[in-house]
C-alpha positions in Angstrom: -6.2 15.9 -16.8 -7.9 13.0 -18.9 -7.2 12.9 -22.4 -9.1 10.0 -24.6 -10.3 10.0 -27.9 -13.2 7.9 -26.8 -16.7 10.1 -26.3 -16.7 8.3 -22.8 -14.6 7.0 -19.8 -15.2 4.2 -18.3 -17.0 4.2 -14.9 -17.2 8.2 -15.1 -20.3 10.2 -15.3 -19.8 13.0 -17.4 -21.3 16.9 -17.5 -20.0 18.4 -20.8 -18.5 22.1 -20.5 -17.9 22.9 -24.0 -15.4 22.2 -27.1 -11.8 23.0 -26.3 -8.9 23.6 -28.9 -5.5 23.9 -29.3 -3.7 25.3 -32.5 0.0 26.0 -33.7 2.0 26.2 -37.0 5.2 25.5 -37.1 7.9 25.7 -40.2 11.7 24.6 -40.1 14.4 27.0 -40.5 15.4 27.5 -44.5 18.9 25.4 -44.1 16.6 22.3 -42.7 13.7 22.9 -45.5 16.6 22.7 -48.3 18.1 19.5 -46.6 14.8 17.8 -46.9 13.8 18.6 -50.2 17.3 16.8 -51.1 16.0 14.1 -49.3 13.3 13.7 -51.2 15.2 12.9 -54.1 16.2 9.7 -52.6 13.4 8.6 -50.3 12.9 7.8 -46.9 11.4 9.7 -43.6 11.8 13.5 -43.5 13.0 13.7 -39.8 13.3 17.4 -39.6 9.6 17.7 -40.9 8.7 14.4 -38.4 10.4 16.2 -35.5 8.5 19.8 -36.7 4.9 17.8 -36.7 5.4 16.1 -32.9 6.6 19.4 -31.6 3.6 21.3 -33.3 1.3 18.1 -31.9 2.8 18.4 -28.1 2.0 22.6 -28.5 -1.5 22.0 -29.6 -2.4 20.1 -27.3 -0.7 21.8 -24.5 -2.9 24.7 -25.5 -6.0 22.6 -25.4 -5.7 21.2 -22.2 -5.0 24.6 -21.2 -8.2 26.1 -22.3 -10.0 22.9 -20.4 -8.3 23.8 -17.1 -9.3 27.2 -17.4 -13.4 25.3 -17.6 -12.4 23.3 -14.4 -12.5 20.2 -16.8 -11.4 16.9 -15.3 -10.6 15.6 -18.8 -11.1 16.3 -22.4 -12.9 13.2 -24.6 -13.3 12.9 -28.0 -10.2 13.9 -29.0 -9.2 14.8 -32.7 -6.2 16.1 -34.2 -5.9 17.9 -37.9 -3.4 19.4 -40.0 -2.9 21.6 -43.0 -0.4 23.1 -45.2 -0.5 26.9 -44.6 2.4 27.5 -47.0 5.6 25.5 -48.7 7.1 24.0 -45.5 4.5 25.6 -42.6 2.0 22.9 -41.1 -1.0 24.4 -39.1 -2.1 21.6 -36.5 -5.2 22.0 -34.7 -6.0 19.5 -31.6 -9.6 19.7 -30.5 -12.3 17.2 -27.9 -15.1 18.3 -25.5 -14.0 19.4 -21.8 -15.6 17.4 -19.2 -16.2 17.2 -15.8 -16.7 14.3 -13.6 -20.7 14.0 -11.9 
């Protein structure tokens, strides 16, 4: 499977099938979301939430190519990614694009 965030590939004809998606949220255990908010009194990257965001990013998208194999897609273009706070330490992440299929 192809994924760019371009709306073409080079040298490839494309039929499109339809807009995939892939969605997830994710929150840290309570002992990791107290650590953090201590470390926000001094600065610096919240790894624990970091970590949390790239795992929730890696399911999405997982679930999005998923739902373009399931169209017989050769690829996915136009990718996009978004997030949202659902509540006080939860992140929603939503990965979307347009299946394709190689002419």
């Amino acid at each position: 499977m192809i994924l760019v965030n371009t709306d073409y590939i080079t040298g490839k004809e494309l039929e499109m099938l339809g807009l995939v998606k892939g969605s997830t949220i994710q929150t840290k255990n309570i002992g990791r979301d107290i650590t953090q908010g201590f470390k926000t009194l001094v600065g610096g990257e919240l790894t624990a939430y970091n970590e949390m965001m790239n795992d929730a990013r890696a399911l999405a998208t997982k679930r999005m190519v998923s739902e373009a194999e399931a169209l017989n897609a050769d690829a996915i273009v136009n990718i996009r990614y978004a997030s949202s706070a659902v509540m006080a330490g939860a992140a929603e992440v939503i990965a979307y694009g347009t299946a394709v299929k190689f002419r």
